[in-house]
Predicted model as a PDB file, atoms N, CA, C, CB and O in Angstrom, pLDDT in the B-factor column:
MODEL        1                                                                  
ATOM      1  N   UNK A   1      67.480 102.957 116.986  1.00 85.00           N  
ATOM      2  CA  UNK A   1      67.498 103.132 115.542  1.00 85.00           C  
ATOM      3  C   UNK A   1      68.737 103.929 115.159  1.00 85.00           C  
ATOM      4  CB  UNK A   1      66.205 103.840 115.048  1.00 85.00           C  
ATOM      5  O   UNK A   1      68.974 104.977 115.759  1.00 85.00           O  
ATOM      6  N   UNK A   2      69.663 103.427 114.047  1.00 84.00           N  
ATOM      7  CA  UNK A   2      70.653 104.206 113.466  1.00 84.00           C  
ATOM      8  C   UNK A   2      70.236 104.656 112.297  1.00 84.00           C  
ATOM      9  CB  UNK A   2      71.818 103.590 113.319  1.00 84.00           C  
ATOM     10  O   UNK A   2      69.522 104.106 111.458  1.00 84.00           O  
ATOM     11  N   UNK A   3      70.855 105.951 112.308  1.00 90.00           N  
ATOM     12  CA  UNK A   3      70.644 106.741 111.015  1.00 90.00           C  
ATOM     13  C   UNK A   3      71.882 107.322 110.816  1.00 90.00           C  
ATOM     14  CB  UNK A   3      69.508 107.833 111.030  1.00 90.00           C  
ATOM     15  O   UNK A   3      72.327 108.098 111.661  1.00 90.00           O  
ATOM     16  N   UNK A   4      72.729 106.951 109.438  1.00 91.00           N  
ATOM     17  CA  UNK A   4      73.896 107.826 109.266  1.00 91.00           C  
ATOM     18  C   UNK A   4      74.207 107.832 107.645  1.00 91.00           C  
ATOM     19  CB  UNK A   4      75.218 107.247 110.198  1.00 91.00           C  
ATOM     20  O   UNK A   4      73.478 106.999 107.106  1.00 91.00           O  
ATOM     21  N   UNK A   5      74.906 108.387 106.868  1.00 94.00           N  
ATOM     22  CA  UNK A   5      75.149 108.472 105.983  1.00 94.00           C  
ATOM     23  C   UNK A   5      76.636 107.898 105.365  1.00 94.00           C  
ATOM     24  CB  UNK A   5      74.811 109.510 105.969  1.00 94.00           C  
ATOM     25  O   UNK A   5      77.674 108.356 105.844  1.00 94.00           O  
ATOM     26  N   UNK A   6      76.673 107.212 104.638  1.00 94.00           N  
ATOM     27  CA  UNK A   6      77.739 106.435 104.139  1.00 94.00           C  
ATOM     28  C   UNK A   6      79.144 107.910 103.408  1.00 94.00           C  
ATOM     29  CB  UNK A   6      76.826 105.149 102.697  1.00 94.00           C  
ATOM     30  O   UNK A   6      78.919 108.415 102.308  1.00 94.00           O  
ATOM     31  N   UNK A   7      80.124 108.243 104.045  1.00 94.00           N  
ATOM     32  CA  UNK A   7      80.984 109.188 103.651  1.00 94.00           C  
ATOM     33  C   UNK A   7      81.659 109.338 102.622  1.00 94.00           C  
ATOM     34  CB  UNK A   7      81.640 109.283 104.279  1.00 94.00           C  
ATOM     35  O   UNK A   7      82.650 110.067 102.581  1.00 94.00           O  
ATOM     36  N   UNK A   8      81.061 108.432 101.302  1.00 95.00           N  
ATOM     37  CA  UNK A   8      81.518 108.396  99.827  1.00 95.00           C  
ATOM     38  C   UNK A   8      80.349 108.457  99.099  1.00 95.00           C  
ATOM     39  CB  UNK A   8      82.340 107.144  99.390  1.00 95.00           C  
ATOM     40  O   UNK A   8      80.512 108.813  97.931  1.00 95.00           O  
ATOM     41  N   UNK A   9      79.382 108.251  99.390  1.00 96.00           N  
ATOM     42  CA  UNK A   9      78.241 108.201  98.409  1.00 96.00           C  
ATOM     43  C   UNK A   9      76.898 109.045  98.862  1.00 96.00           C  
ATOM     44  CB  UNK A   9      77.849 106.647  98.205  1.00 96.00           C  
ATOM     45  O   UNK A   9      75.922 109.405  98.205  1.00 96.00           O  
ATOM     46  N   UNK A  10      77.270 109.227 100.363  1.00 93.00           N  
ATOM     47  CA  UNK A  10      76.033 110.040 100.989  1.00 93.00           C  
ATOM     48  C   UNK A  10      74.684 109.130 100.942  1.00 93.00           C  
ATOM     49  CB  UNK A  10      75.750 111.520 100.074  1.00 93.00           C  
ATOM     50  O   UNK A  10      73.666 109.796 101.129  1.00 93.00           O  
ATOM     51  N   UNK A  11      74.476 107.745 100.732  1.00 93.00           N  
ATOM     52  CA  UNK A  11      73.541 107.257 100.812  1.00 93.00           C  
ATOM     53  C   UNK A  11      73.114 107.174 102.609  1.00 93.00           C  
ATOM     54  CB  UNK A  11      73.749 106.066  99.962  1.00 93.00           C  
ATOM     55  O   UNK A  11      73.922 106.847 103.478  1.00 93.00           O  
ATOM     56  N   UNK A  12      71.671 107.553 102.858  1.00 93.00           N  
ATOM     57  CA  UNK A  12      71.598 107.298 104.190  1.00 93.00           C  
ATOM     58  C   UNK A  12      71.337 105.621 104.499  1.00 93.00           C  
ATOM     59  CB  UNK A  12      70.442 108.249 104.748  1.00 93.00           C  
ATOM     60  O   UNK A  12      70.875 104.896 103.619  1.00 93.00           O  
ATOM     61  N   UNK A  13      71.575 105.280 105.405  1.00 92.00           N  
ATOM     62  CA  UNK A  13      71.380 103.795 106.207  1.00 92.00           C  
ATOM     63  C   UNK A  13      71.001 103.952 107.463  1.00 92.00           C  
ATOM     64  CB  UNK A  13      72.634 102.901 106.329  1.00 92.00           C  
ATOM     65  O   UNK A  13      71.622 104.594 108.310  1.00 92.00           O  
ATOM     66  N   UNK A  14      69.431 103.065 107.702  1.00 90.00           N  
ATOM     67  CA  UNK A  14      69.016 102.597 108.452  1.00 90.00           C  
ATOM     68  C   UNK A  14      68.770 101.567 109.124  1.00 90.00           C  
ATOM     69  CB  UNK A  14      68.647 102.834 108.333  1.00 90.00           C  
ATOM     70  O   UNK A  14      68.117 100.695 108.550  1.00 90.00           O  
ATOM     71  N   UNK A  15      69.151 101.355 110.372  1.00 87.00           N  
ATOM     72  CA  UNK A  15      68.745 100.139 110.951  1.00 87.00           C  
ATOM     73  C   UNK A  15      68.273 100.051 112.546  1.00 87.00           C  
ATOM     74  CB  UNK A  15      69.870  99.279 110.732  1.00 87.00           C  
ATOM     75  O   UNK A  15      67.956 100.981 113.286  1.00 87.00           O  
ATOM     76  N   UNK A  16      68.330  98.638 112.826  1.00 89.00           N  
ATOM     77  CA  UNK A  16      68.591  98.962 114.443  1.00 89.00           C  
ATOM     78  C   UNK A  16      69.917  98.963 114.522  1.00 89.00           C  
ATOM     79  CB  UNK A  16      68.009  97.910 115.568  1.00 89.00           C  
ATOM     80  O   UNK A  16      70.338  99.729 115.388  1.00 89.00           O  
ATOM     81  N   UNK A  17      70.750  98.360 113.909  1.00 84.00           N  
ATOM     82  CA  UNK A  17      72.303  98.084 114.565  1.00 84.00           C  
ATOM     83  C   UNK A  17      72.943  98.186 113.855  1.00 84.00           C  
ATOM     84  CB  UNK A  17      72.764  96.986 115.128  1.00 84.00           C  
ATOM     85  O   UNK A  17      72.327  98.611 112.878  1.00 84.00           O  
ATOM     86  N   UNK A  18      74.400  98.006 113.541  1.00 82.00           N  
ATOM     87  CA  UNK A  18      75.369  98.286 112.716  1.00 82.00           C  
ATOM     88  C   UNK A  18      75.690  97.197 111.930  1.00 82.00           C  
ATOM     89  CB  UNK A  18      76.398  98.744 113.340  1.00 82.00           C  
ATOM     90  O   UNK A  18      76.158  97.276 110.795  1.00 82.00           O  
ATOM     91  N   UNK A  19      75.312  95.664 112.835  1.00 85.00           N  
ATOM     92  CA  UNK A  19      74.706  94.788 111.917  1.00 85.00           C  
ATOM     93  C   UNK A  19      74.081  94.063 110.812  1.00 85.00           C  
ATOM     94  CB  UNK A  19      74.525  94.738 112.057  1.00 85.00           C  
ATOM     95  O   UNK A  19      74.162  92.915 110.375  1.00 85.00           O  
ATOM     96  N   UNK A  20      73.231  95.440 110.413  1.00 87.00           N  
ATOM     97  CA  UNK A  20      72.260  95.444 108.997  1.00 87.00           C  
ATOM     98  C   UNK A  20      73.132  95.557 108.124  1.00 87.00           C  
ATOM     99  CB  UNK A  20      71.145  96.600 108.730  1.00 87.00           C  
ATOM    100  O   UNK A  20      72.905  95.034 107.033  1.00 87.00           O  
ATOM    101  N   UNK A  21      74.819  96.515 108.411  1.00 85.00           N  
ATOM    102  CA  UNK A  21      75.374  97.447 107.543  1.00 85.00           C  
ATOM    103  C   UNK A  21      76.683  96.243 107.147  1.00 85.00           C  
ATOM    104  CB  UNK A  21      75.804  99.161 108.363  1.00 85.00           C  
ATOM    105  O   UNK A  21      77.286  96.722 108.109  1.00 85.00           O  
ATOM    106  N   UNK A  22      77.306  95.536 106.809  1.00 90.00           N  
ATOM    107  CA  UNK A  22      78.146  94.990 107.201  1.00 90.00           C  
ATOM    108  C   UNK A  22      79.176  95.400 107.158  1.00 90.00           C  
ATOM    109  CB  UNK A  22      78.145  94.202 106.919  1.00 90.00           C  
ATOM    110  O   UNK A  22      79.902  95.060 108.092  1.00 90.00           O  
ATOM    111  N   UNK A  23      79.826  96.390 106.005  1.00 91.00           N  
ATOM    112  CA  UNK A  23      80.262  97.095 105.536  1.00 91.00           C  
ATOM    113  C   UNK A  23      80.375  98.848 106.478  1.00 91.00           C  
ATOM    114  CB  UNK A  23      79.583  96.818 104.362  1.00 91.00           C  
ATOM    115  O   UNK A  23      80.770  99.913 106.003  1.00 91.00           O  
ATOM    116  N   UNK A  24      80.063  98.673 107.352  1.00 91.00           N  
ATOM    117  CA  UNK A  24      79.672  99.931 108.162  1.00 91.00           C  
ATOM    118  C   UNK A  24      81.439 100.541 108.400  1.00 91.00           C  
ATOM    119  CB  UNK A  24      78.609  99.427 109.928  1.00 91.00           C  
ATOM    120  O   UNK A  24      82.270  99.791 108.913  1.00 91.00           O  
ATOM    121  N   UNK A  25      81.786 101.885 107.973  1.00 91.00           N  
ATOM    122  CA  UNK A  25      80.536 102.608 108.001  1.00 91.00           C  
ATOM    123  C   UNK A  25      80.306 102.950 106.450  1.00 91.00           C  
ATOM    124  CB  UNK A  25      80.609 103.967 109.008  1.00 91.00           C  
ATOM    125  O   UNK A  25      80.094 104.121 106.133  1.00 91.00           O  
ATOM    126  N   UNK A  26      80.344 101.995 105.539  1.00 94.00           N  
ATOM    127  CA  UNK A  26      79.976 102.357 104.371  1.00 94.00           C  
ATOM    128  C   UNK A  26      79.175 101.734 104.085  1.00 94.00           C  
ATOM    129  CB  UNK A  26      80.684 102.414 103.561  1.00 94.00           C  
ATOM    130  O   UNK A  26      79.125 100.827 104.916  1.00 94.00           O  
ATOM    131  N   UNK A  27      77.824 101.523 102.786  1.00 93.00           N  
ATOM    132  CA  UNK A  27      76.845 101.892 102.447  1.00 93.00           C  
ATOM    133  C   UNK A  27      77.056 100.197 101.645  1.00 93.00           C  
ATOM    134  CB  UNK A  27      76.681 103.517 101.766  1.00 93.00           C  
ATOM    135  O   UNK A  27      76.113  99.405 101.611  1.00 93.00           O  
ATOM    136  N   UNK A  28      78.605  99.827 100.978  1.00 94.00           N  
ATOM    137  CA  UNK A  28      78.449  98.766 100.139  1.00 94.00           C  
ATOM    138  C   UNK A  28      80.099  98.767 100.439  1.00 94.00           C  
ATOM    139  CB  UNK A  28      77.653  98.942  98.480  1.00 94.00           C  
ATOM    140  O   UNK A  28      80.733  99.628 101.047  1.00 94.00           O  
ATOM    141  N   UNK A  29      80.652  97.392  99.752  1.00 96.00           N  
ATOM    142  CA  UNK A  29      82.441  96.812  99.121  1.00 96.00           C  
ATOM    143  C   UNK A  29      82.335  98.070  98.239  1.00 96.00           C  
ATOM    144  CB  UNK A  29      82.753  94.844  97.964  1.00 96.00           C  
ATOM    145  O   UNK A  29      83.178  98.950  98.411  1.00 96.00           O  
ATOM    146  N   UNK A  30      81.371  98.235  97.305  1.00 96.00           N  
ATOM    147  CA  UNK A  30      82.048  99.625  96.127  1.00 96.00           C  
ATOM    148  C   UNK A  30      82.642 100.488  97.036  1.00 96.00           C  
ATOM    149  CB  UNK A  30      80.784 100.714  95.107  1.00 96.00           C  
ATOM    150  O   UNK A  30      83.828 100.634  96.740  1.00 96.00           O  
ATOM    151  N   UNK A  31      82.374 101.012  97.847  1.00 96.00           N  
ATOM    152  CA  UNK A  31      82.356 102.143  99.007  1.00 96.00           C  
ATOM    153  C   UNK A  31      83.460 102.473  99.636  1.00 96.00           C  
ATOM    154  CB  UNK A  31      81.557 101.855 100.056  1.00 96.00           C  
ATOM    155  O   UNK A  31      84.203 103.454  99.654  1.00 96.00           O  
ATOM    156  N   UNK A  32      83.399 101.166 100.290  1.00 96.00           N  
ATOM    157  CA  UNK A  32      84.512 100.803 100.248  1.00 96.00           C  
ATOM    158  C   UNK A  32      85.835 100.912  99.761  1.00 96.00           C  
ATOM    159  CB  UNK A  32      84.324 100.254 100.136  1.00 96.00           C  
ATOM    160  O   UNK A  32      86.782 101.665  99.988  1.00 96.00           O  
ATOM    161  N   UNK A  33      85.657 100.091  99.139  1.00 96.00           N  
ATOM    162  CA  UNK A  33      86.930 100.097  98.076  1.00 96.00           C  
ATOM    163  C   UNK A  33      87.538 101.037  97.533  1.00 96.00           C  
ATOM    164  CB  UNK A  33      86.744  99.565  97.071  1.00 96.00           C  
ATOM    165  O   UNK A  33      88.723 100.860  97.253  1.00 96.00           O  
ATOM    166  N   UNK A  34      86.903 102.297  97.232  1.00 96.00           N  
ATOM    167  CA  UNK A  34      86.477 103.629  96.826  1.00 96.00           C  
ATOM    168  C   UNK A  34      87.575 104.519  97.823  1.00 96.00           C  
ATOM    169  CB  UNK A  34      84.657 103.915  97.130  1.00 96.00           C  
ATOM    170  O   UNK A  34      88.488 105.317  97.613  1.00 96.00           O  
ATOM    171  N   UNK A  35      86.773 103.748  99.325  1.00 96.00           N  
ATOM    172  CA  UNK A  35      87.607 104.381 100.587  1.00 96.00           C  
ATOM    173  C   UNK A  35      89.004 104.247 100.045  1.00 96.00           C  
ATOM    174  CB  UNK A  35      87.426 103.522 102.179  1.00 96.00           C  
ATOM    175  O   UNK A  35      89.769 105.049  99.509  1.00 96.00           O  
ATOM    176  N   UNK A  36      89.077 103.129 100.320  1.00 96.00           N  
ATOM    177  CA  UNK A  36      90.859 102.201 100.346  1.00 96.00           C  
ATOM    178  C   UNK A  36      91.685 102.753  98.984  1.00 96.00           C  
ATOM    179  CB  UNK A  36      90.697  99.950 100.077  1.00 96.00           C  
ATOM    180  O   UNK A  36      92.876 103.050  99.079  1.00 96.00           O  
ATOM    181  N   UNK A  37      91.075 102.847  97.918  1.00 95.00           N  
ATOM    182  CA  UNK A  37      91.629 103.424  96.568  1.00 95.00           C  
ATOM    183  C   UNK A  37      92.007 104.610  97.042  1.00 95.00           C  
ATOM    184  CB  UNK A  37      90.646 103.562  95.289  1.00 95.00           C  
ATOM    185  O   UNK A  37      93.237 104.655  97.036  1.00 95.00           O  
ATOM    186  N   UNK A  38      91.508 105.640  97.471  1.00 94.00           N  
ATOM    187  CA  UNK A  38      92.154 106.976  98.133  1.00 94.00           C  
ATOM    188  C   UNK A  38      92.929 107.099  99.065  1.00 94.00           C  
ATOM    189  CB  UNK A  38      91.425 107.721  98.563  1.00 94.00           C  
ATOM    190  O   UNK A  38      93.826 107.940  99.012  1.00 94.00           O  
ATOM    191  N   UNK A  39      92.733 106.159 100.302  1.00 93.00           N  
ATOM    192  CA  UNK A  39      94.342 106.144 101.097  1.00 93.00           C  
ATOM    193  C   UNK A  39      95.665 105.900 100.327  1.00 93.00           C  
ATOM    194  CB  UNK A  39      94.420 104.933 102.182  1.00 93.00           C  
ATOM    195  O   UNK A  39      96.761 106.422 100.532  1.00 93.00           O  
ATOM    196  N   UNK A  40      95.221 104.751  99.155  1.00 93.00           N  
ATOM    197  CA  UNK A  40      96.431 104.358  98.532  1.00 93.00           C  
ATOM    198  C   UNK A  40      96.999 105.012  97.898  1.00 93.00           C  
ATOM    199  CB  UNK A  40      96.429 103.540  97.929  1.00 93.00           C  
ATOM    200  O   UNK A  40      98.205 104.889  97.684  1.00 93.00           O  
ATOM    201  N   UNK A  41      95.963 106.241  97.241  1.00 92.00           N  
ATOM    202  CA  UNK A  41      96.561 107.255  95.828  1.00 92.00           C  
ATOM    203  C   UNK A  41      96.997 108.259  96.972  1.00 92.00           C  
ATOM    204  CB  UNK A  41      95.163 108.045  94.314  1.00 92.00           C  
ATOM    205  O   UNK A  41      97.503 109.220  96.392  1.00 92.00           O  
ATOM    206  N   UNK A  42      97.018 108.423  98.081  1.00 90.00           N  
ATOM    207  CA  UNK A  42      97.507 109.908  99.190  1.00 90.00           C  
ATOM    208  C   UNK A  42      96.503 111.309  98.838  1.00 90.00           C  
ATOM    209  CB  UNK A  42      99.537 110.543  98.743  1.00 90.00           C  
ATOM    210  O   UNK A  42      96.802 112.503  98.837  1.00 90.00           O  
ATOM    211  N   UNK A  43      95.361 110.702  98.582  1.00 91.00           N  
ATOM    212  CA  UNK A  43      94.431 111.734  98.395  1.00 91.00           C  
ATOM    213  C   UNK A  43      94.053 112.208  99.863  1.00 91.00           C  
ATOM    214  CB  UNK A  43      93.173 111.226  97.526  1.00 91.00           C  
ATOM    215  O   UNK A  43      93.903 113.427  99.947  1.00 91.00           O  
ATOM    216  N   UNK A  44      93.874 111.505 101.013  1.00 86.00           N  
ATOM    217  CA  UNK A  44      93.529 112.162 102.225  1.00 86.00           C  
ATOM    218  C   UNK A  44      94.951 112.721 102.688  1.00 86.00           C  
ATOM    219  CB  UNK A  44      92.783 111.136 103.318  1.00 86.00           C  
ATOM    220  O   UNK A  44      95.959 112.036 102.517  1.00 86.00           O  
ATOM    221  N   UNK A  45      95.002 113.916 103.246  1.00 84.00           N  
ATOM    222  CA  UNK A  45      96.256 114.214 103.661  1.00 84.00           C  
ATOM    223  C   UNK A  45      96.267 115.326 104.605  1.00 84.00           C  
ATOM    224  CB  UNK A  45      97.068 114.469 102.576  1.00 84.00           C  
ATOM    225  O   UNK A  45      95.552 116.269 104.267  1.00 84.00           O  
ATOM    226  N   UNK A  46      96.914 115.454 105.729  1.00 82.00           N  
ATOM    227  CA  UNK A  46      96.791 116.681 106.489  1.00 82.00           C  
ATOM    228  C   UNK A  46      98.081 117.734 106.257  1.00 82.00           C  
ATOM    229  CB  UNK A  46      96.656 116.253 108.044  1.00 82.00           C  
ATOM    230  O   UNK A  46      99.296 117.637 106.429  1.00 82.00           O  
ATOM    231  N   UNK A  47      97.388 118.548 105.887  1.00 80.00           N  
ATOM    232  CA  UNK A  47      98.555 119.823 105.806  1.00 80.00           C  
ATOM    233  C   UNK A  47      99.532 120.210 106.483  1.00 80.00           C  
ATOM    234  CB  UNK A  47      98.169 120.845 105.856  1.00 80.00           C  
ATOM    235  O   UNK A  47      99.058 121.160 107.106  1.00 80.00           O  
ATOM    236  N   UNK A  48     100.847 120.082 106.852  1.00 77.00           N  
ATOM    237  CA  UNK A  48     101.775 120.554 107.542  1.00 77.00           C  
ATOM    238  C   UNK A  48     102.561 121.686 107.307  1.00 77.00           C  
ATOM    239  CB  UNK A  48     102.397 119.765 107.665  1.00 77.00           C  
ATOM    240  O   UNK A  48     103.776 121.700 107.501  1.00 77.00           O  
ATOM    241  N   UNK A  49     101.654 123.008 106.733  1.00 73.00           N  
ATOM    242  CA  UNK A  49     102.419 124.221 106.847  1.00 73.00           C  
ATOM    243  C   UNK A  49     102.964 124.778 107.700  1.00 73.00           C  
ATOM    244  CB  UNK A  49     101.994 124.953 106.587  1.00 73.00           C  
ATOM    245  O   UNK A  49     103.980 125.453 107.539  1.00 73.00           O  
ATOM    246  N   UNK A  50     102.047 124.487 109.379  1.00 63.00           N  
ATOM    247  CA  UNK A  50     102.342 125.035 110.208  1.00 63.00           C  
ATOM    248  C   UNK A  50     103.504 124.558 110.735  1.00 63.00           C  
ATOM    249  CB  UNK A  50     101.484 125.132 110.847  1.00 63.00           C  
ATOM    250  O   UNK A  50     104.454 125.305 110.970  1.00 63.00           O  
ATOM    251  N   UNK A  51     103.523 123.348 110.951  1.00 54.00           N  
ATOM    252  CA  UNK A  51     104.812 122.587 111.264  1.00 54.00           C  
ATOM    253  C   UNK A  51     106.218 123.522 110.191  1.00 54.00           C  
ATOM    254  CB  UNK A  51     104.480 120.586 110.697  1.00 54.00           C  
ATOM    255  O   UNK A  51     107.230 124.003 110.701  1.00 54.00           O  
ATOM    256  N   UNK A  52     106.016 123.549 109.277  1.00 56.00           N  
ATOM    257  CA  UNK A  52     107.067 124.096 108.291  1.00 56.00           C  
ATOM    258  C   UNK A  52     107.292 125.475 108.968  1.00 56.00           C  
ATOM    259  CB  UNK A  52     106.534 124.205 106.593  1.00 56.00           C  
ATOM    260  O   UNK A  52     108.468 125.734 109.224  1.00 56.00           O  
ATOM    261  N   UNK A  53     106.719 126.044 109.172  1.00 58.00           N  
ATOM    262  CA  UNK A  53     106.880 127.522 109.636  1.00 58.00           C  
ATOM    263  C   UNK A  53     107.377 127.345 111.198  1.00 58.00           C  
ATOM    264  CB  UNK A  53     105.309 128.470 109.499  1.00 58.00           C  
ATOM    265  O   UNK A  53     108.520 127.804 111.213  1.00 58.00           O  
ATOM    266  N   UNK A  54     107.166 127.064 112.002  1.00 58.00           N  
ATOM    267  CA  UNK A  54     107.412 126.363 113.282  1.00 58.00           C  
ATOM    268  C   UNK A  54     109.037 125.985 113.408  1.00 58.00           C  
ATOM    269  CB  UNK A  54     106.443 124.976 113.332  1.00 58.00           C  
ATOM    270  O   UNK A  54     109.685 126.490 114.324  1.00 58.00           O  
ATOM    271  N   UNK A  55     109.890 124.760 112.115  1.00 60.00           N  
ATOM    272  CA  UNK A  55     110.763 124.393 112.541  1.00 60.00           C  
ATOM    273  C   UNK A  55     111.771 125.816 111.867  1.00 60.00           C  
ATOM    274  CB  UNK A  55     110.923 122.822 112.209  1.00 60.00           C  
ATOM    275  O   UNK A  55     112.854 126.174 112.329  1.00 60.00           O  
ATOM    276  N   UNK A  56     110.928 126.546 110.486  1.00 60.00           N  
ATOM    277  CA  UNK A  56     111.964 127.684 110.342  1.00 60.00           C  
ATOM    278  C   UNK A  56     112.328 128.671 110.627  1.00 60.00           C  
ATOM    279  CB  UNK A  56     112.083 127.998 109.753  1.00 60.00           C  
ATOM    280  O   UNK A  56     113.362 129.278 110.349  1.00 60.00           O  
ATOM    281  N   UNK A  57     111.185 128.989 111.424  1.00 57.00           N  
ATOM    282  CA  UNK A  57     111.463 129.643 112.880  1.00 57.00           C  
ATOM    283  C   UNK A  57     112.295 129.986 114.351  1.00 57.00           C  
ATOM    284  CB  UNK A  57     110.902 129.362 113.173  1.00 57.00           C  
ATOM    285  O   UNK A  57     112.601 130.880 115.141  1.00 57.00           O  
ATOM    286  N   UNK A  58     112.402 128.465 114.035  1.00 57.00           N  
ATOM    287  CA  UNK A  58     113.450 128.276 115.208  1.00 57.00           C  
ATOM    288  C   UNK A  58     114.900 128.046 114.682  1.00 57.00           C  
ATOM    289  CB  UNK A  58     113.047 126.980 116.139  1.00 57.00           C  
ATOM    290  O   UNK A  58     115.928 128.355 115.286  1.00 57.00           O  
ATOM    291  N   UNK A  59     114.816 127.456 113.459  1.00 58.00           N  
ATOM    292  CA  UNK A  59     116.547 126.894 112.804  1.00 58.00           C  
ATOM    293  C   UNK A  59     117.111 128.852 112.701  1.00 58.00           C  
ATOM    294  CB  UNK A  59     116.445 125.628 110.329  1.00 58.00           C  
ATOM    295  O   UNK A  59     118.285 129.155 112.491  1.00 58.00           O  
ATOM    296  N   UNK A  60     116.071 129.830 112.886  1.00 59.00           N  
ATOM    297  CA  UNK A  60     116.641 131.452 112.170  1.00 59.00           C  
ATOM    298  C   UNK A  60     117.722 132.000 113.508  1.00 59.00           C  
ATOM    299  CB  UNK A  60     114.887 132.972 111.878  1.00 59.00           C  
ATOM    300  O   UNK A  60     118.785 132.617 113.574  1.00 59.00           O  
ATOM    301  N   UNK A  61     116.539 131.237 114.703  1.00 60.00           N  
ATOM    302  CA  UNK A  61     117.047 131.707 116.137  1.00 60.00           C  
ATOM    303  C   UNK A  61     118.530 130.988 116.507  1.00 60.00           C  
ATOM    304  CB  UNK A  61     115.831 131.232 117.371  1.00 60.00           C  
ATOM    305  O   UNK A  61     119.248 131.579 117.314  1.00 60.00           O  
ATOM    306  N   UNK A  62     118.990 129.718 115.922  1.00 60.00           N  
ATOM    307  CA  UNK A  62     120.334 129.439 116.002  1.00 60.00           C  
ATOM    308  C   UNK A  62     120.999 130.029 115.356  1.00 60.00           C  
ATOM    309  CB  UNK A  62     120.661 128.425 115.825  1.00 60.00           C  
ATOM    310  O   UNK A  62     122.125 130.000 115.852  1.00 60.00           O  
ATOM    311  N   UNK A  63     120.969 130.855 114.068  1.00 60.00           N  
ATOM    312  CA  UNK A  63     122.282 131.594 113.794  1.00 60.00           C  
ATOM    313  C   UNK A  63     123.441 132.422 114.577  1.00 60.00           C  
ATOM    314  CB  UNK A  63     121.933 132.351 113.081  1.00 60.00           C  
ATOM    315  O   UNK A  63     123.029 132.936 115.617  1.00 60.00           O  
ATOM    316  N   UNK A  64     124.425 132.586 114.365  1.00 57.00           N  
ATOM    317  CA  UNK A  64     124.793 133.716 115.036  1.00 57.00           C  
ATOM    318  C   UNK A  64     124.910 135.292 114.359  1.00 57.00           C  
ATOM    319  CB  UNK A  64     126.000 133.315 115.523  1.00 57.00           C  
ATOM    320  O   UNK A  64     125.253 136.242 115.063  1.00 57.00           O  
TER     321      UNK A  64                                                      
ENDMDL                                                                          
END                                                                             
């Protein structure tokens, strides 16, 4: 038995298989789509401060 929750709408889904879901791991196409609309607008994004601090760090150590 699967039990998981769709990561845009929080609806839970049950089944035996992932099969039931077709759309897995979302809940419906709205859901979907929902997903895909936010990769496109750059709403998911990982922070690269550290990286920033990291390369200016080192460009300080080449001066003379």
């Amino acid at each position: 038995m699967i039990r998981v929750q769709c990561p845009i709408c929080d609806q839970v889904m049950q089944g035996q298989s992932q099969s039931e879901w077709p759309q897995f791991p979302f809940c419906s196409q709205r859901c979907k789509t929902i997903d895909l609309g936010r990769w496109l607008d750059q709403a998911y994004r990982i922070k690269a401060e550290d990286a920033e601090e990291e390369r200016t760090d080192s460009d300080e150590d080449d001066l003379p």
